[in-house]
Every structure is written in structure tokens, then in C-alpha cells.
N, C-alpha and C positions, 0 to 999 in steps of 0.2 A: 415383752413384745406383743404378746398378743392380747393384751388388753384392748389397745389399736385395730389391730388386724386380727381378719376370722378364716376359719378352717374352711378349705376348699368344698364346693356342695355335693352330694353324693345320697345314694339311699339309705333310708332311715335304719334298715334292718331290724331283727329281731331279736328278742333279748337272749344270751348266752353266745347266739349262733351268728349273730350281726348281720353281715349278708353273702356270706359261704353256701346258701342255698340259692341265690341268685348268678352264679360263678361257673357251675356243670362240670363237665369232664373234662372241657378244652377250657380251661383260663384265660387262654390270650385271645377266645372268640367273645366268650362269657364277658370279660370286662369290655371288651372292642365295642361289645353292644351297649353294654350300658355307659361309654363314656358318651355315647351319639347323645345322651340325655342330659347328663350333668356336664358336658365337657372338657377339654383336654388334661383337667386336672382334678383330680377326682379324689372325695377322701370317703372310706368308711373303714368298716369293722368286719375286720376275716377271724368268727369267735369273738377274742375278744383284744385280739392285735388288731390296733391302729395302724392303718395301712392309706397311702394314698400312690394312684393311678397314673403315669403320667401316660399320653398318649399322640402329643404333636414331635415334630421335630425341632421347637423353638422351645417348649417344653422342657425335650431332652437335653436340650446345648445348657438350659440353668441350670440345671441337675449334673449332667455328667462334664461340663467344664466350665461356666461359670464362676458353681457353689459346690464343687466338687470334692474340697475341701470338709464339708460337712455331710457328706455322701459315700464317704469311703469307706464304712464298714458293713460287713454281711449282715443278713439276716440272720437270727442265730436258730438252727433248727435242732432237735432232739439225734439225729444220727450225726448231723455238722460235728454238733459238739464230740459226741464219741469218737466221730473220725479221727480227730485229733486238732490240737491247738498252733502243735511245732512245726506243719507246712506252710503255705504260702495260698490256698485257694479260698481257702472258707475262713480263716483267723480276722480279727480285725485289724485295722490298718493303723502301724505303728513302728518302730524301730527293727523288732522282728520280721514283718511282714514284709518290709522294703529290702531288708538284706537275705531273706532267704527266697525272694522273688529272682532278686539280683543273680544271686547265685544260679538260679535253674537258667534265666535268659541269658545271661553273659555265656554260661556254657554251652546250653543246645539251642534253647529259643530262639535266639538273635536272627535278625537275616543275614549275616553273615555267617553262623553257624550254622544255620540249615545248610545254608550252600557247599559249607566246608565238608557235610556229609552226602555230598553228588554220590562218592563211587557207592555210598551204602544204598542209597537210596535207587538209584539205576539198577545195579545187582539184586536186589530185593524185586522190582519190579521186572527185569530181565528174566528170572527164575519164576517169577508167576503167569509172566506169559509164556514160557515152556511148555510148564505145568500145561496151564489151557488148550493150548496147542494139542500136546499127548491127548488131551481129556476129548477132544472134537476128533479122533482120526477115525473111530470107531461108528460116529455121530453122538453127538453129545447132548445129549437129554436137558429138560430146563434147567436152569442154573439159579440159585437168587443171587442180586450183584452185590446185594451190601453184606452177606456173608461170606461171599467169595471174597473179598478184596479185605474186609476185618481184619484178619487172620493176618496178613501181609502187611497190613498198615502198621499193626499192631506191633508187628517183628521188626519193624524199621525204627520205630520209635526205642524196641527192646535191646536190639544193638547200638544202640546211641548210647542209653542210657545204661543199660546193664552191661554190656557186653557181647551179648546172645541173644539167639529168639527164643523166643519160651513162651508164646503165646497158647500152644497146643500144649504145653510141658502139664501133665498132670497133677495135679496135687491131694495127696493120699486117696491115691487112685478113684478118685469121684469126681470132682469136673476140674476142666483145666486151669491157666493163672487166668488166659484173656476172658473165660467166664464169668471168672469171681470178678476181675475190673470191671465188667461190662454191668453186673448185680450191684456192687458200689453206687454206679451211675445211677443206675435205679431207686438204691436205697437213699441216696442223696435230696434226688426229687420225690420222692414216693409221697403222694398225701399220708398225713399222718396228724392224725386230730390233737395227739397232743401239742403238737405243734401252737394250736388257734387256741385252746383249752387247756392250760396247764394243769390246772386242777384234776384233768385226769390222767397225768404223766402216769402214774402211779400203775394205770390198768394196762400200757402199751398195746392197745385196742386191735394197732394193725399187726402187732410184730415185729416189727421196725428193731428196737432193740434188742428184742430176742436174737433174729438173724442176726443183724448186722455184727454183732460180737462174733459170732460163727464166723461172716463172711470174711471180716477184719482180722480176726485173727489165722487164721488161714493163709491170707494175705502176708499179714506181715512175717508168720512164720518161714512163707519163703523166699521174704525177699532178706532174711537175715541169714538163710543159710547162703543166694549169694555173695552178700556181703562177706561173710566168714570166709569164703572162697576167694575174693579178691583180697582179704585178712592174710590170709597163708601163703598166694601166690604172690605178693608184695614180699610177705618176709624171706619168698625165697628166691627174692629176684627176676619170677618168671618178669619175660616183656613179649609174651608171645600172642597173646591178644592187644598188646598194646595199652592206651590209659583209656579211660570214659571215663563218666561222670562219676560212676559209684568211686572211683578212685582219685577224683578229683573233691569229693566232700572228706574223703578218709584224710583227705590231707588238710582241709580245712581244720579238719576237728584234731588233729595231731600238732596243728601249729599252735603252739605256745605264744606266741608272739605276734599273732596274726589279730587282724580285726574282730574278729567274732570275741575270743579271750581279750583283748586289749578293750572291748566295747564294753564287759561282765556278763558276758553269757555265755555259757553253762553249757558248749555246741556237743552234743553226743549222738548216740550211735539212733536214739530215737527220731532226731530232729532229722535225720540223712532218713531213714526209713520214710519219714512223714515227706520230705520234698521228693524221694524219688516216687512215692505215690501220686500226687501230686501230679507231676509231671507227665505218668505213663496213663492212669486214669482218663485222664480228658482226650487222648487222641483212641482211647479205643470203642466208644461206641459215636460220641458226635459226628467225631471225623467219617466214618463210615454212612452213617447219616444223610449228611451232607452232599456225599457224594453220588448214595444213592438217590435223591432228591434232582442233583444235576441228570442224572441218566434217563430217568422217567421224562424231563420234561425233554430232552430230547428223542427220545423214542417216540411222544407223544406229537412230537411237532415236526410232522418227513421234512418241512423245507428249511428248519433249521441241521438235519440231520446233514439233508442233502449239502448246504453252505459249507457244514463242518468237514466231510466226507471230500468236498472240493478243494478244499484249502489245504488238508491232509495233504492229497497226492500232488496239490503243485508248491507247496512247501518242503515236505517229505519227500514223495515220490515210492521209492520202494517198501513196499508192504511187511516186507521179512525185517525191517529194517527198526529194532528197538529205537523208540525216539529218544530222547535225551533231556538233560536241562537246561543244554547249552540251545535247542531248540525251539525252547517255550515264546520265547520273545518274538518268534518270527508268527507263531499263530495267535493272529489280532483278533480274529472271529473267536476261538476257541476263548479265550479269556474274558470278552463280550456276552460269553455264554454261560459262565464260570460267576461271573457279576450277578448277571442277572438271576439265575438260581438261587445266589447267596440272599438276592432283594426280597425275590418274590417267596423264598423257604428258609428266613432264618431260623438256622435248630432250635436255637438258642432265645424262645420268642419273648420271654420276662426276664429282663436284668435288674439283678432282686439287689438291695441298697439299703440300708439305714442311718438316718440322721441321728447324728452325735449332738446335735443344737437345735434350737429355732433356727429358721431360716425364714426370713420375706421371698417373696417369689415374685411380687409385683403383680400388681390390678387388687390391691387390699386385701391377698393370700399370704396364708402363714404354712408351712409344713413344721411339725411343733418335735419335740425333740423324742429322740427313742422310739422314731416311727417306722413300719417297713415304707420302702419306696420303691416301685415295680414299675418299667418304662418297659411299657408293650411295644417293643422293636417289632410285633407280628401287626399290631395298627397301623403305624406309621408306613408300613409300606404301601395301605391297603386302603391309605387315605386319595380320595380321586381330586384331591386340592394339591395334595403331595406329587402324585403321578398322572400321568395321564394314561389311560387305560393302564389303570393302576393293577386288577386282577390276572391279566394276561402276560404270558410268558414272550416278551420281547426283545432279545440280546442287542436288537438295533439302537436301544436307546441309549447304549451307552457308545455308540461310534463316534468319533472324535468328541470325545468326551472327556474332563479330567478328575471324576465323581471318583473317589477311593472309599472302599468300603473297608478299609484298617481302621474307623472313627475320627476321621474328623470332615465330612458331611453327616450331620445328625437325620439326613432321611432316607439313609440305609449303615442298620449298625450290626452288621451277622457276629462283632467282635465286643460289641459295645464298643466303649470310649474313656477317657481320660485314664484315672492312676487303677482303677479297677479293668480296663479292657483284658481280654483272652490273652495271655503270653504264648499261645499256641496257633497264634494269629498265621506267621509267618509260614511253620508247616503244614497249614489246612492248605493257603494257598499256592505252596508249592507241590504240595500230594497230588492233591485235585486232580488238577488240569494234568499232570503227569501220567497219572493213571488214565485219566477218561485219553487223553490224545492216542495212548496204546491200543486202550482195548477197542477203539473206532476206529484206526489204521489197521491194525492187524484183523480185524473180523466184522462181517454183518453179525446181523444179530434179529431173530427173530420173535416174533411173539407167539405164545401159546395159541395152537387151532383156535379158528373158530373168533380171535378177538385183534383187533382193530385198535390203532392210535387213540380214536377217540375216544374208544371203551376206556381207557386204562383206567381203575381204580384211583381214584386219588384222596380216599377218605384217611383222614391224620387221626392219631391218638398222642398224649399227651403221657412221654414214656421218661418216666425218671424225668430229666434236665432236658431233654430234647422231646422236639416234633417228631414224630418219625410216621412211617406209613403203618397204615393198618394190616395194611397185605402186602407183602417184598413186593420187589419189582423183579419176573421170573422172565428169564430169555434164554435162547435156547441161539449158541456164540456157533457162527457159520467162519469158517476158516477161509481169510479167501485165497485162489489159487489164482 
């Protein structure tokens, strides 16, 4: 194919290092800049992985649904790999990946499975605004919100899938489980040169493999002793927690006659550890993320504060009054606002890709095979062709609007798209707006003396897998009477 056709244009780079020194600490600003040169489609050398750019949202729709087809496997990274093969996030895409994908959405992902967990997830969020409450009688000192709410997100997801919360649960008394998930996250994304330079696997320059073997096995040391526990309580009939997921894979792997054995694979006690990580992983630090990214830009912006605040008490009304799920539908602003944050701050700003083939792209580009492929979803937003006053936080845009940002408009994708999108799509956007509608009904919220909306901090760092802020977002929660 590509005798005809030539590789998309890009900077020349330099030998060994390609152009990894032209990229900085923010990626998705670093490239941003330099696709404005070579445009939307860009190819060079990160080391000495061949990698190409994409950066429009006509771009993205050839890549993630077009030719998507030739797009659906990871990038394979040095901790990837050790994390393991027999989950669904990081493997490549294949007869495994689709049934053990299958499995995590059919049973929690789904939107209809979120829903089925209202009473977990209302209780969960009922008992943190308690909490809070108690925390404000005394006056209650600054708070960070995406640490505050972590811990709770984190338990909602732990009782779906495990059983229990066990977010805070220790592990050999040094940091807890939702730490080590949250360090994962990090080790997942964590630069790490051997990555771009294989040839120097060997020295594990940052660490990366050192810890991560610490962090992993830690990890899965406790997620087998609850398995062993729903091992025992199975054989002895308890039904007193009822079923979840870890007891919904035990039954997979015990069915003899089931798909997975009737397909030739080999379903064991590994492959359940590796999807229930999977699964818990990704809603404990994006998620949080995410959310604290919505709160900032409301805090920062009193007239959308003010809208949200208005809508609260003529939709809701009483204050004492935990909102619900069955609620969310009625606040149109609050979800407007919930878009927009997801537009203007996707966590998740490089959806990382590799081609299994040559691929034509059209205008006499080739993306050639065994390439990475990286669709700056943080560009596309930020493009002022794409949006109109594309950098500014405005929830109005989406008012009578039918833009979904679950993937399929390519010019907002916080989930990406096609057969690779987020499976944990469904819970961000139900968490979200759940939590922020609480914690804005039931309380003001103040900022630290001395600083102002305008002031607010908004410098990003580039943390694991997510954007996240450099400095929490700190408020000090006013109870109202």
C-alpha cells in the first residue's frame, strides 16, 4: 500500500529520541501545538515508536469508527504488560477481550445495571452527606472535594463488585486498597522511557517495574483473599450479602458447559482477579477526577453557580432532602453543566490505539502497521473551528441540544468511541451529577480567605492516565439552615 501513499508530515526529530523532547509534561498541550504546524494528522517518533497524531474530529470518526476495525488494539506499555493479559482494559482486541469485556458490562457497566444499583448508590451517597454534615456543626475547616468524595465513589463501585467497601481497608498495615488502585493508575500512565527505547528495558530507569510488582501484588494478594471468602461463604450456603459480581465470575469459571469452556478457554481464578481489577481501577481516581474538574468550574463561574442553586430549590426544594436518581432527569441545567465540564476537561485527554494493518486515511495518507495512534480528545475540544468560544466554560451550549458525549459526536469524546470506548461510561455519568446535585443543595461552599473565583488555580498536570489539577480544589462546605 504504501508504495502509492505517504506517511502523514510531522517533525523530523532526533536520532534515538525522535521527538519526545518536543512533547513536555503536558502531551496533549505539547502535541496540540505542534499539530497547528503539520496538521490534523500527524506522524513522528516518540524514541523510536512510530506514532501518529490525530487531532480533528473528522479525523477521529476514521479512526475510531470508520477503520476502527484496524484500531482496536492498545498500545502495549512495560507495566501494561505486567499488569496482566487476562483482563479487558489494556489486552488486545480479540475473542478474549470481547467476552471478558462482555462480562464486566452485562453485569455492572450496563445502563441498566447502574440503575439496578440506585439503593447502593443513593445509601452510599446518603451516608456521605451525614458524614459532612457532622463534619460542618463544629465549623468545618477546608475540605479537598476530590478526596472527599474518592473514598465514597470508590465504596460504591466496591460493593457492586466485591461485596463491601474496602476502600480505607488496610493492607499489611501500610496504605490502604483505594491507594494502591489509585498508584496502578499512575503506574499505568507514568512516563517511562523504556517504553519509547526498548533497548533500555533492561535498566527500568524509572522504577516502574520495580514498584509495580510491589504494587500488583499487594493488590491481587487481597483481592484473592475476598474471593476465598465468597469461596467458603458459597460452600456454606451463606446468602446473606446476597450475589455480586465476584460470585457471578466464580460461577462462570465453575460452569463446565458454559461459553467460556465450550469456546477453549482455560477461565480460572486468575482471569476473575484480572477483570475485577479492571473493573474497580478505573472508577477510583478518573472518576473523582472528573468530578472535581466539574466543581472548580462551578465555583469559579458564581452565574452558573447561581442557575444551578436556582433550579435545585425549584426542582428539589427542601434542603434536608438527599436527591435521588429518580430526580436527575428533572435537572436540565445541572446536566448542561455536567457536558460541559466533561468538553471543556476530558480526563482522559490521549486515546492511545494501535494499528494491526496499513490503513489509507485519505488525501494520499497512509497510517502503516504496528503504529501507536493517539486522538488528542484535549485538541479537539479546543479547536475554535470545532467550538465557538471553544476555551470558556459555557453549559448553555448544549441547551436544547442533542450532542451526547457517550461517542458518537467525534467533537466531544471524555469516553472515546467505537469498540475501545470507556465501559465505565455509564457510571461516571451517573455518579457525577449525583454527587455534585447533593453537595450544592445541601450546602454553600466557600473558598479559602483572601481568594476569589477568578483567582482559582487552574494549572493541570499530566497524572498517570488523567488530567488532574495541580492543587485540589479546597472549600470550606457551609451547611445551610
Amino acid at each position: 500500500m504504501n508504495g502509492t501513499l505517504r506517511l502523514p508530515p510531522g517533525p523530523r526529530g532526533l536520532p534515538i529520541i525522535g521527538s519526545l523532547h518536543l512533547i513536555g509534561s503536558l502531551p496533549n498541550r505539547g502535541l496540540h501545538r505542534l499539530s497547528k504546524t503539520y496538521g490534523p494528522v500527524m506522524y513522528l517518533k516518540l524514541g523510536l515508536v512510530p506514532t501518529v497524531i490525530i487531532s480533528s474530529p473528522e479525523m477521529a470518526e476514521l479512526v475510531l469508527k470508520t477503520h476502527d476495525r484496524c484500531f482496536s488494539n492498545r498500545q502495549p506499555s512495560e507495566f501494561g504488560l505486567l499488569y496482566g493479559s487476562k483482563g479487558f482494559a489494556f489486552i488486545d482486541y480479540g475473542p478474549y477481550w470481547r467476552g471478558a469485556r462482555k462480562l464486566a458490562v452485562s453485569q455492572v457497566l450496563s445502563s441498566g445495571k447502574v440503575m439496578s444499583f440506585a439503593s447502593i448508590m443513593e445509601e452510599e451517597v446518603h451516608l456521605f452527606m451525614e458524614n459532612l454534615k457532622e463534619f460542618t456543626i463544629d465549623g468545618a475547616p477546608l475540605v479537598s472535594i476530590k478526596k472527599k468524595v474518592a473514598s465514597m465513589l470508590g465504596d460504591v463501585m466496591c460493593r457492586v463488585v466485591l461485596g463491601r467497601k474496602c476502600m480505607e481497608a488496610r493492607i499489611n498495615g501500610d496504605s490502604s486498597f483505594g491507594e494502591l488502585c489509585r498508584e496502578i493508575t499512575g503506574l499505568l500512565g507514568h512516563f517511562n522511557v523504556n517504553d519509547f527505547m526498548p533497548f533500555l528495558q533492561w535498566l527500568d530507569v524509572h522504577g516502574v517495574r520495580r514498584r509495580g510488582k510491589v504494587v500488583l501484588e499487594l493488590v491481587r494478594g487481597f483481592l484473592e483473599k475476598i474471593i476465598d471468602e465468597h469461596v467458603v461463604d458459597d460452600d456454606q450456603g451463606s446468602e446473606s450479602s446476597g450475589k455480586d459480581f465476584v460470585d457471578f465470575l466464580l460461577s462462570v469459571m465453575d460452569d463446565k458447559e458454559g461459553e467460556w469452556t465450550t469456546s477453549g478457554f482455560d477461565f480460572d481464578l486468575s482471569h476473575i482477579m484480572s477483570i475485577l481489577m479492571d473493573t474497580i481501577v478505573g472508577a477510583t481516581d478518573t472518576l473523582p477526577c472528573g468530578l472535581e474538574w466539574a466543581f472548580t468550574e462551578i465555583v469559579r463561574n458564581p452565574a452558573v453557580m447561581a442557575k444551578l442553586k436556582e433550579e435545585l430549590v425549584r426542582v428539589i426544594g427542601d434542603e434536608r432532602r438527599v436527591i435521588k436518581l429518580t430526580d436527575l432527569p428533572e435537572l436540565k441545567y445541572l446536566a448542561m453543566v455536567v457536558k460541559e465540564s466533561m468538553r471543556l476537561h476530558p480526563v482522559g485527554p490521549l486515546l492511545a490505539h494501535r494499528s494491526t494493518e496499513e490503513c489509507a486515511i485519505g488525501g494520499g495518507l497512509y497510517i502503516p502497521k504496528d503504529c501507536n495512534v493517539l486522538v488528542n480528545v484535549w485538541a479537539i475540544v479546543r479547536d475554535s473551528q470545532v467550538w465557538e468560544n471553544a476555551e470558556e466554560f459555557m453549559p448553555e451550549r448544549f441547551e436544547n441540544s442533542e450532542m451526547d458525549v457517550r461517542g458518537s459526536d467525534f467533537r466531544v469524546l471524555p469516553f472515546g468511541s467505537g469498540r475501545r470506548a470507556c465501559p465505565g461510561m455509564n457510571f461516571s455519568l451517573t455518579m457525577i451529577p449525583l454527587v455534585l446535585a447533593n453537595l450544592l443543595h445541601s450546602f454553600d461552599w466557600e473558598l479559602p480567605e483572601g481568594v476569589s473565583p477568578s483567582m482559582l488555580d487552574m494549572q493541570e498536570k499530566y497524572d498517570g492516565l488523567a488530567i488532574t489539577k495541580v492543587h485540589p480544589l479546597v472549600l470550606k462546605p457551609v451547611l445551610k439552615t
